[in-house]
Backbone bond lengths (Angstrom), bond angles and torsions (degrees), N, CA, C in turn:
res aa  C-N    CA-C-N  psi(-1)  N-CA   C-N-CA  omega(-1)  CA-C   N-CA-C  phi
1 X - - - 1.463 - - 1.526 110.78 -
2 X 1.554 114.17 -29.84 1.340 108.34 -159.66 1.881 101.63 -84.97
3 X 1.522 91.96 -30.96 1.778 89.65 159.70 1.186 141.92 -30.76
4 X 1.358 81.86 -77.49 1.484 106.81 174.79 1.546 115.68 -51.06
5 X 1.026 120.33 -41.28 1.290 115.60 175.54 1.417 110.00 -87.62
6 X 1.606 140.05 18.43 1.512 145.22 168.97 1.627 95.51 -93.91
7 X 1.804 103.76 -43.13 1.607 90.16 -174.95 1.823 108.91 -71.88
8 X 1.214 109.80 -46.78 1.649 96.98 170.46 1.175 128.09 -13.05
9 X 0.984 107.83 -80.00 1.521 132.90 144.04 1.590 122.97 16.24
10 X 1.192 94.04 -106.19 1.515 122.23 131.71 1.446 125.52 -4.41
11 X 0.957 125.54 -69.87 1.437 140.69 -174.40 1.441 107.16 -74.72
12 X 1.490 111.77 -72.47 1.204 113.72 179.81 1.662 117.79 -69.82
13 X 1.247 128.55 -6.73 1.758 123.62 148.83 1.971 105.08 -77.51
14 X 0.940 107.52 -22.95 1.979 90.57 176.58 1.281 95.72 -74.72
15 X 1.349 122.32 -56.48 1.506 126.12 -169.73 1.375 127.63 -78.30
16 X 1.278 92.64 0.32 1.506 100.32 147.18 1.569 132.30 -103.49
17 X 1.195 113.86 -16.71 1.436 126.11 178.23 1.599 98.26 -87.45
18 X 1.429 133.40 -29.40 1.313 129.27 -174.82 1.704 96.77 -68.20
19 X 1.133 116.12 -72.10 1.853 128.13 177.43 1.203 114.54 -19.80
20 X 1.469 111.56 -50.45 1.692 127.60 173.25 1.559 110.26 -68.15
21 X 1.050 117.12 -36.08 1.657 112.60 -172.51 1.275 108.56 -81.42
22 X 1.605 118.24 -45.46 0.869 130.58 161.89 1.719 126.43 -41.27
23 X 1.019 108.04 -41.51 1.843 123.86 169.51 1.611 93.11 -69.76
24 X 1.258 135.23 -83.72 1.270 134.21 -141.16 1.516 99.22 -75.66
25 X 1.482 132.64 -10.27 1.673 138.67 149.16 1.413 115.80 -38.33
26 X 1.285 94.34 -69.09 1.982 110.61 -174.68 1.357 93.11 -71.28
27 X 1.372 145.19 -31.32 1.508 127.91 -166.60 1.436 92.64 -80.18
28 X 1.542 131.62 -51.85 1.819 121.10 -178.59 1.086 112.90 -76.07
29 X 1.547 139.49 -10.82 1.130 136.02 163.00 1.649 127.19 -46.63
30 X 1.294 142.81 151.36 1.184 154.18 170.11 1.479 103.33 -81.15
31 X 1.677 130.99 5.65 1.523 95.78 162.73 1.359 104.35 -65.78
32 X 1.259 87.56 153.88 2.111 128.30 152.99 1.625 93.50 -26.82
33 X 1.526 102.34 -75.02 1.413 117.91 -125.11 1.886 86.40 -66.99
34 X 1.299 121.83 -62.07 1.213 139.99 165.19 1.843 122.70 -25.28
35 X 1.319 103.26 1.07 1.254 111.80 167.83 1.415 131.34 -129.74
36 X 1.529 96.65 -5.71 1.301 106.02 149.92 1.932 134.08 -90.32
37 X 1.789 107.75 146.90 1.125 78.77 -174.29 1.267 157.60 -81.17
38 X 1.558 127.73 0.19 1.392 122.51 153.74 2.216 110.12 -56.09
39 X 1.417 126.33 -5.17 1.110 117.65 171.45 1.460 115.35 -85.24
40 X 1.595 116.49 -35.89 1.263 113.71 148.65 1.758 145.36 -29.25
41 X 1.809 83.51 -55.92 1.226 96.33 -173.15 1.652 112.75 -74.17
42 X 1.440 112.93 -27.68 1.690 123.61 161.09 1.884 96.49 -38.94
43 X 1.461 97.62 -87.49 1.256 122.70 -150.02 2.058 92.47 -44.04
44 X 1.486 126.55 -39.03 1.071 125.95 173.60 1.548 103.50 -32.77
45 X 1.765 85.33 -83.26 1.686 103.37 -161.37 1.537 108.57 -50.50
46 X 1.575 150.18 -1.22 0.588 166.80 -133.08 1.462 101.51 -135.40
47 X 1.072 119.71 -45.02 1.424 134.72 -174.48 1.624 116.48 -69.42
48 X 1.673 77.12 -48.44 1.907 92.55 -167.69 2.312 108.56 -77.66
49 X 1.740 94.00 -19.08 1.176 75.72 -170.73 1.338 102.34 -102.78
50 X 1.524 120.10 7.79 1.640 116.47 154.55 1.409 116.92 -73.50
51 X 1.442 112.59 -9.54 1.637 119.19 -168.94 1.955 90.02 -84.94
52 X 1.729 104.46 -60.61 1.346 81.13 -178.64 1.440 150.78 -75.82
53 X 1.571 100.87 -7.02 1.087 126.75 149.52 1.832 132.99 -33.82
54 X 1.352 75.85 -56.34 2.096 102.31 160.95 1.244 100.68 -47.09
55 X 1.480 107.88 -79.38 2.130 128.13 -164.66 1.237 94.83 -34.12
56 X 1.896 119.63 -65.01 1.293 116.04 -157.95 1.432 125.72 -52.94
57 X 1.936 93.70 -31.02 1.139 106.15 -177.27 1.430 120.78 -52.88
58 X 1.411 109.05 -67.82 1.572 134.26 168.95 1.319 123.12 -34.19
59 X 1.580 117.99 -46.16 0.837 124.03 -167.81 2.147 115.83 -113.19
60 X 1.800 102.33 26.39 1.612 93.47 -170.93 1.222 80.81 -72.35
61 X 1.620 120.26 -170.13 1.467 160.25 -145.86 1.612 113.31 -155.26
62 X 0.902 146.46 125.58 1.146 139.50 167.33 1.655 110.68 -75.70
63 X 1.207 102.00 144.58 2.180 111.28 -175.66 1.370 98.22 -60.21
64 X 1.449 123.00 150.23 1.242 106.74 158.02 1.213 111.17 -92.83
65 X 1.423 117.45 159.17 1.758 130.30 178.86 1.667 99.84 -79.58
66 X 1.318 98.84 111.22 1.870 95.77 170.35 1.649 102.79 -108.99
67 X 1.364 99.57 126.94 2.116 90.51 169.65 1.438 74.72 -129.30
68 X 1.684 97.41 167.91 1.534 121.89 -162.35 1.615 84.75 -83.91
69 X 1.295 83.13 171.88 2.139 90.17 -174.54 1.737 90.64 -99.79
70 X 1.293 78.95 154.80 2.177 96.28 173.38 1.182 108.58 -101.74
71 X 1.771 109.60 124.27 1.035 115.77 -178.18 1.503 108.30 -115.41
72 X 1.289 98.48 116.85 2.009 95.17 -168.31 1.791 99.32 -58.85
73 X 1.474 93.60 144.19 1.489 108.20 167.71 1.629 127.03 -80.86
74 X 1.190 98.72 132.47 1.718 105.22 -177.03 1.207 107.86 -88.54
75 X 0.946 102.44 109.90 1.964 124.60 172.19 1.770 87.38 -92.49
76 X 1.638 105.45 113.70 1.545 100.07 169.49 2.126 92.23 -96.98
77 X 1.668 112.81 171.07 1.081 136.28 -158.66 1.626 92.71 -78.36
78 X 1.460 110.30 149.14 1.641 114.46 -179.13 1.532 125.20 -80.56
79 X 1.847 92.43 -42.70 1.358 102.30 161.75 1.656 120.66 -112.80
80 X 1.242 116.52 -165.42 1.811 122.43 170.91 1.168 100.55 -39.15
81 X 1.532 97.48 155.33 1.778 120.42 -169.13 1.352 97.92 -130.03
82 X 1.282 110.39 140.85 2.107 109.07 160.67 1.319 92.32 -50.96
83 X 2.226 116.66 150.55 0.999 108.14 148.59 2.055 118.11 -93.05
84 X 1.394 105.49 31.49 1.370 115.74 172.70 1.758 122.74 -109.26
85 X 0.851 85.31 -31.49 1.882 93.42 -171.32 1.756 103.86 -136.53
86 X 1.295 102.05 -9.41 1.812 99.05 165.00 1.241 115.11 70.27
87 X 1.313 105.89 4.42 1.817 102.14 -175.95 1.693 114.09 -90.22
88 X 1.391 135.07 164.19 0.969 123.13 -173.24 1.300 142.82 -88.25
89 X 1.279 156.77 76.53 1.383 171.01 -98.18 1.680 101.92 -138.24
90 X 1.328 83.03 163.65 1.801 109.10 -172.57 1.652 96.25 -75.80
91 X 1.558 107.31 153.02 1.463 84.92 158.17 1.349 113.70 -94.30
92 X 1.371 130.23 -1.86 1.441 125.33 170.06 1.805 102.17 -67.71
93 X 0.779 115.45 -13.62 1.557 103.56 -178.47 1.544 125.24 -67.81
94 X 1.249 141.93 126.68 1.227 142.30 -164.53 1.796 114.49 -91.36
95 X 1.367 96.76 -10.81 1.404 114.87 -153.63 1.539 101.16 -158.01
96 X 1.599 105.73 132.39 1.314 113.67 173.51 1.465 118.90 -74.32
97 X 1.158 125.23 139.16 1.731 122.82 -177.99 1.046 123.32 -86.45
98 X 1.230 109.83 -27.93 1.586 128.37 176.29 1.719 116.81 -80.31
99 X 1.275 103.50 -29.40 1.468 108.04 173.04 1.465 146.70 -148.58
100 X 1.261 84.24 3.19 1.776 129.29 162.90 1.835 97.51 62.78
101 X 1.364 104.58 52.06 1.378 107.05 141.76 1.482 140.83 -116.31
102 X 1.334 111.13 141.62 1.411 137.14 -156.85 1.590 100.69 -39.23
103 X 1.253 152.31 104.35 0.778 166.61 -165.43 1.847 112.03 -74.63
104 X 1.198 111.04 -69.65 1.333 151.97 160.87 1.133 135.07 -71.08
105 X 1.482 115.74 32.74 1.742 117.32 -172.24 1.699 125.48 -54.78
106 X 1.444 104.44 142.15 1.558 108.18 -149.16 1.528 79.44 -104.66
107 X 1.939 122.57 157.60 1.419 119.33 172.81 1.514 80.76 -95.90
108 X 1.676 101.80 137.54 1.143 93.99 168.28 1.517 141.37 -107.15
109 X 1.420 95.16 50.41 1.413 121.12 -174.88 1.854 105.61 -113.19
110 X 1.316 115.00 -47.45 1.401 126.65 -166.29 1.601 100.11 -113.02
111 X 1.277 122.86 -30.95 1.491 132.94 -168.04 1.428 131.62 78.36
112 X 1.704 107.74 -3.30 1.566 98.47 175.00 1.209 116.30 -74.57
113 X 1.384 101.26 -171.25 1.457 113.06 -177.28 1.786 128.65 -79.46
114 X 1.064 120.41 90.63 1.046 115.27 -168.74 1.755 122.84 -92.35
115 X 1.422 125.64 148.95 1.868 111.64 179.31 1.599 107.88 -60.94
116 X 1.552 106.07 170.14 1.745 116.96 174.13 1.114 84.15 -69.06
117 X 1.476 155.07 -61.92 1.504 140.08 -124.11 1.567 110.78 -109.70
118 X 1.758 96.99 2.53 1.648 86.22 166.02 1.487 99.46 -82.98
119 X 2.022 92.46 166.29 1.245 114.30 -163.82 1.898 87.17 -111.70
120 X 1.162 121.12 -42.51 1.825 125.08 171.44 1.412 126.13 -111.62
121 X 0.645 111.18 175.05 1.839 96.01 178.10 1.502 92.70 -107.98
122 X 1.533 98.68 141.06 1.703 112.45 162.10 1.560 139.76 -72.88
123 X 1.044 84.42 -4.64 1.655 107.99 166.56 1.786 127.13 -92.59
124 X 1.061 109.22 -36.07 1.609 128.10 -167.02 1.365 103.74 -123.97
125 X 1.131 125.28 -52.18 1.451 126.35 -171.74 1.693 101.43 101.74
126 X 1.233 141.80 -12.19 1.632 124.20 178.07 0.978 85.12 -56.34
127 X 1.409 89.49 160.05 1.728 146.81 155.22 1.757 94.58 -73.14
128 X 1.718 91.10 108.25 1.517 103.76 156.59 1.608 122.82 -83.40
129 X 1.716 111.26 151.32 1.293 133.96 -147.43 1.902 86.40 -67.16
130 X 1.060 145.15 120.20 1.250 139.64 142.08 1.588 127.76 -19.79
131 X 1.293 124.92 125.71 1.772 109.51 -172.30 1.463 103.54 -129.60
């Protein structure tokens, strides 16, 4: 890319400096035709679009390269997750392996199984241990 845009460059500053020389030739020249004014007005327009020819030259830009951004894909877990380390566990498991949290909290008044985010057990009514 960066070539390609050196010869641009390149190309369009020769071919623009030729257009211009070429204009200010026929304007000091002794043709006839070149001293009249529609030969002027040639040799002008002639002049000006070797000039921008030049600018464009000098002044192209290279495109920028846009690719879309990568956004990694979230594969969520198939079965139960620790609610400590988030990784994925059996539900027969009582206990996380990865980080050895209680999986299965017991009330420990009645002994069933109660969630981490209860605050009482639904069975008994205690007040579960805070974690």
């Amino acid at each position: 890319m960066k070539g390609n845009n050196m010869a641009k460059k390149f190309f369009g500053t020769i071919i623009g400096l030729g257009m211009m020389g070429l204009a200010v030739g026929a304007f000091l020249s002794n043709e006839p035709a070149s001293k009249t004014d529609q030969g002027h007005i040639m040799i002008l327009v002639v002049f000006v679009m070797g000039l921008s020819v030049l600018v464009s030259g000098l002044t192209s830009k290279p495109k920028p390269v846009v690719s879309a951004p990568v956004i990694p894909a979230y594969t969520a877990p198939l079965g139960p997750t620790c609610p400590s380390c988030h990784k994925a566990v059996s539900s027969e498991f009582t206990v996380c392996p990865y980080c050895a949290t209680v999986l299965k909290p017991k009330c420990p008044n009645c002994g069933k199984e109660v969630s981490h985010d209860f605050k009482n057990c639904p069975y008994c009514g205690t007040q579960l241990p805070v974690k």
